[in-house]
C-alpha positions as MATLAB code, in Angstrom:
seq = 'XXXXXXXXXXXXXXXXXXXXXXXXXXXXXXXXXXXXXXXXXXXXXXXXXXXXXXXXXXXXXXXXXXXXXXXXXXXXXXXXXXXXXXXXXXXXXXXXXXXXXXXXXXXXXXXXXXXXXXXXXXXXXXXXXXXXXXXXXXXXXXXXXXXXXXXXXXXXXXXXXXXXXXXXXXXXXXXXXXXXXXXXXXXXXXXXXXXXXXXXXXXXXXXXXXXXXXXXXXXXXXXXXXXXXXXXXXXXXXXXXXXXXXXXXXXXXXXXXXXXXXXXXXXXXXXXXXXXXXXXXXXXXXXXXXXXXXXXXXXXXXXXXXXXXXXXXXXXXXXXXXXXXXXX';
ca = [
     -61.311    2.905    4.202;
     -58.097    4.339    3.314;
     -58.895    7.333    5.279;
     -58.998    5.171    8.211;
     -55.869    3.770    7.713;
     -53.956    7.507    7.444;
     -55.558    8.292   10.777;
     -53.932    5.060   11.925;
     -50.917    5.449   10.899;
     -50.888    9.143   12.134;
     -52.268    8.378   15.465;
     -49.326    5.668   15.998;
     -46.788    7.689   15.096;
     -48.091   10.605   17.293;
     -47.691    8.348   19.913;
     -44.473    7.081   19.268;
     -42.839   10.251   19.536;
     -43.639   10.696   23.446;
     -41.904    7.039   23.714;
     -38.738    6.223   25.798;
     -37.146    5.022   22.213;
     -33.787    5.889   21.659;
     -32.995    8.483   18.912;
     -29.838    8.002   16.778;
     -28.848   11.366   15.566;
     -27.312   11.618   11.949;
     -23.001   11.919   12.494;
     -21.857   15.543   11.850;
     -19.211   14.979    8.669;
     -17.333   18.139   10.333;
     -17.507   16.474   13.468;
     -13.307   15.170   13.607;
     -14.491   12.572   16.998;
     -17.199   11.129   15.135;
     -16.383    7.661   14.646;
     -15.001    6.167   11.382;
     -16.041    3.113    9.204;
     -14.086   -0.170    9.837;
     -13.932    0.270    5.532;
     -12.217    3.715    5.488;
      -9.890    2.639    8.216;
      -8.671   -0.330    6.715;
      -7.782    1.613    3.573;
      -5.679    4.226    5.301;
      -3.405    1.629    6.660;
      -0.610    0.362    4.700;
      -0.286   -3.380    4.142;
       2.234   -5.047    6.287;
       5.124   -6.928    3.866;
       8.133   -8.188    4.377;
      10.435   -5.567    3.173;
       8.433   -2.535    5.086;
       8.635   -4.973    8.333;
      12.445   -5.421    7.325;
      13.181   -1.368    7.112;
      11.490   -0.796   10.310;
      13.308   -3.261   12.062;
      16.514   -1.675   10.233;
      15.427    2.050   11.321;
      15.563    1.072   14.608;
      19.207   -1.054   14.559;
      21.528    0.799   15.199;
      24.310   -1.200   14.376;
      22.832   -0.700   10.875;
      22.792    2.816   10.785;
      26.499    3.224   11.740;
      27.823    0.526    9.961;
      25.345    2.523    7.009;
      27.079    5.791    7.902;
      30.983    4.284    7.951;
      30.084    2.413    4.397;
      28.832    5.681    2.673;
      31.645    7.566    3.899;
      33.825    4.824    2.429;
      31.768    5.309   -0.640;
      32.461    8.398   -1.161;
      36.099    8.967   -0.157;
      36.211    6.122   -3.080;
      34.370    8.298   -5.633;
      35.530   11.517   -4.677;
      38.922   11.266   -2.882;
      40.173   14.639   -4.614;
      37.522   16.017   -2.358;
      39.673   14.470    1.175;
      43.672   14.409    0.187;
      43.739   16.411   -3.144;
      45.219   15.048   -6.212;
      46.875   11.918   -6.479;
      50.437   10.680   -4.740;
      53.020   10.352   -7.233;
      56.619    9.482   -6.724;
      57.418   12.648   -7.996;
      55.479   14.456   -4.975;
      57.579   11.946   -2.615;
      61.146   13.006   -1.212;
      63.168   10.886    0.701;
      64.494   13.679    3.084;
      61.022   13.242    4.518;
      61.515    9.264    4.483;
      59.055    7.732    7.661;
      58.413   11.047    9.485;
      55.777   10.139   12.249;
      52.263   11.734   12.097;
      53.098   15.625   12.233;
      51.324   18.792   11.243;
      51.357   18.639    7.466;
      51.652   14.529    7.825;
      49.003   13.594   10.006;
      49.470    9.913    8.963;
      53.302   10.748    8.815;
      55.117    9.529    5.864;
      56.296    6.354    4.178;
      60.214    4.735    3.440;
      59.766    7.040   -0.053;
      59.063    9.753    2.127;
      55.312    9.952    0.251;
      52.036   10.899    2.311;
      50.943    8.080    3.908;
      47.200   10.214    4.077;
      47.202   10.693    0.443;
      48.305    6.770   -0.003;
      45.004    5.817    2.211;
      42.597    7.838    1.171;
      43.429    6.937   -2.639;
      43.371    3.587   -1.974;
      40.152    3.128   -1.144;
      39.066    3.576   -4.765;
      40.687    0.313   -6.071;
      40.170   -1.631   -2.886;
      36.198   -0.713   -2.926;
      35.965   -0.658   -6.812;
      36.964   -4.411   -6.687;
      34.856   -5.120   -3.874;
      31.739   -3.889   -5.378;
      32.793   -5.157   -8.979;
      33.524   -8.337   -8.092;
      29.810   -8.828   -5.726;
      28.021   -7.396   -8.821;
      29.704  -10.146  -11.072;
      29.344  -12.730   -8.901;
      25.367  -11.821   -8.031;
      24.451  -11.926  -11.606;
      26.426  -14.847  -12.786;
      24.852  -16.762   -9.635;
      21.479  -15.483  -10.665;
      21.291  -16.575  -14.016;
      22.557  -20.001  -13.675;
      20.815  -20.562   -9.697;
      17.922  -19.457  -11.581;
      17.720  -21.795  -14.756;
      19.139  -24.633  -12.792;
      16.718  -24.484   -9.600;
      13.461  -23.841  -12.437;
      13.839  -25.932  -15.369;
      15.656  -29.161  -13.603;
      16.639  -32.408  -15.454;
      19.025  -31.641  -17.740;
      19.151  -28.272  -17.593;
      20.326  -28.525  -13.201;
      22.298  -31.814  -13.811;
      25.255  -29.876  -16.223;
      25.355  -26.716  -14.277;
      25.210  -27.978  -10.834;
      28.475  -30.225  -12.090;
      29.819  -26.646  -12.941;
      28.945  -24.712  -10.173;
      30.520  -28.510   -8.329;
      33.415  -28.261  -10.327;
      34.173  -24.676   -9.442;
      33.726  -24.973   -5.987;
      36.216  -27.887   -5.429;
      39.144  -24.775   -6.464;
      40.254  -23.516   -3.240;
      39.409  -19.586   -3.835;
      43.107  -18.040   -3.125;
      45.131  -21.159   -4.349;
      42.944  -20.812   -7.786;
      43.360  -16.368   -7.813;
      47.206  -16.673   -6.816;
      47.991  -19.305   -9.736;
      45.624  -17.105  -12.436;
      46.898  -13.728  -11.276;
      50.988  -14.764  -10.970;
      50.312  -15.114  -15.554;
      49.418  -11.711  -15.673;
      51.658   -9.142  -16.044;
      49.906   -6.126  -15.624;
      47.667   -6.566  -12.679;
      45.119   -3.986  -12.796;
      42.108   -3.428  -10.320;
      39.900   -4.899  -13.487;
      42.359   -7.840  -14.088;
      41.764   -8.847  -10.344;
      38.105   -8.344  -10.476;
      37.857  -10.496  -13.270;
      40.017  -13.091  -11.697;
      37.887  -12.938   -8.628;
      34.659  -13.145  -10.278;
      35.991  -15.940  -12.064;
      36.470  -18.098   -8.558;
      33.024  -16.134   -6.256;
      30.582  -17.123   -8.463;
      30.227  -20.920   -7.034;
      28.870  -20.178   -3.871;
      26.000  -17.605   -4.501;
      24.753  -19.848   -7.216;
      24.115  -23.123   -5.186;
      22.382  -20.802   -2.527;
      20.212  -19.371   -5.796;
      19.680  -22.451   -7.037;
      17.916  -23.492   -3.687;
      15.837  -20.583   -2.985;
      14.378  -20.590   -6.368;
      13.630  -24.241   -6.356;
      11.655  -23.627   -2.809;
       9.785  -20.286   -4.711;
       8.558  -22.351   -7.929;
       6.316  -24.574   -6.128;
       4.258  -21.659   -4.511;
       0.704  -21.166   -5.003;
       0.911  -17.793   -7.035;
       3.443  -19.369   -9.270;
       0.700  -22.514   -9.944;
      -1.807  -19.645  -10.641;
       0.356  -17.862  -13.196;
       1.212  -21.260  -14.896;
      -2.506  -21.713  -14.893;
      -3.207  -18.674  -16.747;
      -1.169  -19.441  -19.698;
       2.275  -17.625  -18.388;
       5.715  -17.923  -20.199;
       8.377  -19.240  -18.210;
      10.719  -16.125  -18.685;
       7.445  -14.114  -17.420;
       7.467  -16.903  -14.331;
      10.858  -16.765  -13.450;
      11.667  -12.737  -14.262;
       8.393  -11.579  -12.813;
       7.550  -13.582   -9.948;
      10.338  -15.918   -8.712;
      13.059  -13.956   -9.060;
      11.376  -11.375   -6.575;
      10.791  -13.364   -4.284;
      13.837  -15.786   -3.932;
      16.423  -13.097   -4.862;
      16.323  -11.985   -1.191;
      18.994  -14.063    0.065;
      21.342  -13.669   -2.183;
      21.486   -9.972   -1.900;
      21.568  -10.353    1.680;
      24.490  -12.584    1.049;
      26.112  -10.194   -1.688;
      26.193   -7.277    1.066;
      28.127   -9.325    3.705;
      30.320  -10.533    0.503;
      31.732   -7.182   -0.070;
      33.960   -6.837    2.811;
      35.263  -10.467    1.903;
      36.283   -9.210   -1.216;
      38.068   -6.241    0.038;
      40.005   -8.286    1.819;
      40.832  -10.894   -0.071;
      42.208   -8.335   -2.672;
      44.269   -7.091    0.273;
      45.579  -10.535    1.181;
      45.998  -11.209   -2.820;
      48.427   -7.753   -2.577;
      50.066   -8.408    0.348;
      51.093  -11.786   -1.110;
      52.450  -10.007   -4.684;
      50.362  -11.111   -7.090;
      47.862   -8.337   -6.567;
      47.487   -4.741   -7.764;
      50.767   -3.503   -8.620;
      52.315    0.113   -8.327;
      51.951    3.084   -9.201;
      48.317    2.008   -7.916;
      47.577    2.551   -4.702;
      45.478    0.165   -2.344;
      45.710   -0.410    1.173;
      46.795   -4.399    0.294;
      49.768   -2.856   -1.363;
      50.623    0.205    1.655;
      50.272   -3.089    3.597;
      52.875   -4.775    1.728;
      55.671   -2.470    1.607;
      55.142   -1.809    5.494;
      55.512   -4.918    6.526;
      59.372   -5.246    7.314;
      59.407   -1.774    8.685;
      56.452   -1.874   11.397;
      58.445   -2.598   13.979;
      60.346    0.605   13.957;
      57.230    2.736   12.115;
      54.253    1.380   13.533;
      52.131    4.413   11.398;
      53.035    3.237    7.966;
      50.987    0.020    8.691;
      48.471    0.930   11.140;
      46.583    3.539    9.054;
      46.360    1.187    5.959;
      45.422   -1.711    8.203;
      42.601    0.312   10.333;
      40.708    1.452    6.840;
      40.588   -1.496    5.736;
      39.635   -3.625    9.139;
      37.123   -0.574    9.515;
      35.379   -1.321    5.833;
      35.319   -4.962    5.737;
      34.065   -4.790    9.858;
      31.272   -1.859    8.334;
      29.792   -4.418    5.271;
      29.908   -7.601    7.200;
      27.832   -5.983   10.033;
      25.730   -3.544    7.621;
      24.760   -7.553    5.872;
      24.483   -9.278    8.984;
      21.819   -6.343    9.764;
      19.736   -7.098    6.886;
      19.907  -10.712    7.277;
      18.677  -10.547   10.808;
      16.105   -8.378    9.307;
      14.527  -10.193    6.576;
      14.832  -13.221    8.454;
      11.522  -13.823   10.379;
      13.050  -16.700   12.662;
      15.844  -14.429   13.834;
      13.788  -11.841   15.361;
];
């Protein structure tokens, strides 16, 4: 019986072999057009988030890239600026038999009423003017993060005394408050007026904070954390704050070249930074009743600084387009 059943099974296959069945043959691993699994395909490609979609859309901007380009330059003209207009103008390098010489060989921004290097003047003054203008967004940012943060998550109590802060401090108009806080001082020093600053930016960020953390909390991976026994600093640190911190930063960036020129306009009006520093609010100032006659002495100062605050507003209007999904 079983013998019968081999020859069976031997006979059918014999016969299946002279069918018109299609053979599949076996893929060739060496074989680079032989078709790929939907499995290993999916795993080469990189997962599609909001910040990647965000830098490709920024790659391709290029009013990003030179507004990028003009900030880094301003960057480092700030941090190096021995590199650009060698040490330092002091009044003892100044002589008033070169008192405002137009832009020459030797004075390409020609020279000031002291007869000092109106070059040397600019390109030193960036550091104050951009050390206060990043100083004062850093302050600000945090300041607005802490309290935005434990305001929009804890609520009740907690939300009720410091959004009557953050109220408080936003009903003092921002210059009025700086001009009456700055005119005590003394000794005005780029730290002084980054203080003073920080003191009177903070307001704005934090009700903004406050919002976009209160909208983040509900979310369903925040339920799930809560569910799994999670602290609330291990909420809020690890994953709100990720995840509602975006706006703010994109806020901070266009908040820089506010800064800068607010400390400008703080100068200009004399309760700013004070000589022997040198920022272009204060080559503003002492240019301002000669312009007229010496255009240079005030143009130069004026166009680094329109140039810089123009560069960060656009460079954070960039990434706010960006990593807003309804603006593109």
């Amino acid at each position: 019986m079983a013998e019968k059943r081999t020859e069976d099974r031997d006979s059918h296959f014999e016969a299946g072999r002279g069918s018109d069945l299609p053979v599949v043959a076996a893929a060739d691993p060496a074989d680079t057009n032989a078709p790929k699994s939907a499995s290993s395909g999916g795993a080469d490609e990189k997962q599609a988030t909001l910040t990647s979609d965000a830098w490709r859309e920024l790659r391709h901007n290029p009013l990003f890239i030179v507004a990028g380009l003009v900030v880094a330059l301003m960057l480092v003209i700030a941090a190096f600026p021995q590199l650009f207009a060698g040490q330092q103008p002091i009044m003892g390098q100044c002589s008033l038999s070169r008192s405002l010489l137009p832009p020459q060989q030797g004075a390409i921004f020609g020279t000031d009423v002291l007869g000092c290097d109106v070059y040397g003047a600019v390109i030193w003054g960036a550091r104050p003017s951009i050390f206060i203008g990043l100083t004062v967004t850093a302050g600000v940012g945090i300041i607005a993060t802490l309290v935005g943060s434990l305001a929009g998550y804890f609520g009740g109590g907690i939300d009720a005394i410091l959004s009557r802060l953050t109220d408080v401090m936003l009903g003092f108009p921002f210059l009025v408050g700086a001009i009456v806080i700055l005119s005590a001082f003394p000794d005005r020093t780029p730290l002084i007026v980054a203080g003073v600053l920080i003191v009177f930016g903070w307001a704005g960020l934090t009700r903004i904070m406050r919002s976009s953390v209160i909208s983040a909390k509900d979310m369903d991976y925040v339920q799930a954390a809560r569910a799994l026994g999670a602290t609330n600093g291990r909420i809020l640190f690890r994953h709100i704050l990720p995840n509602a911190i975006t706006p703010l930063l994109v806020l901070a960036t266009i908040g820089v070249g506010g800064i800068i020129g607010a400390e400008a306009a703080l100068t200009f009006l004399g309760v700013g930074l004070q000589a022997p520093t040198n920022s272009w609010g204060l080559s503003i100032s002492q240019s301002q009743e000669r312009f007229y006659q010496h255009p240079h002495i005030l143009l130069f100062p004026s166009l680094f600084l329109s140039m810089t605050v123009l560069a960060f507003i656009v460079l954070g209007d960039a990434v706010r387009d960006a990593f807003d999904p309804k603006l593109r």
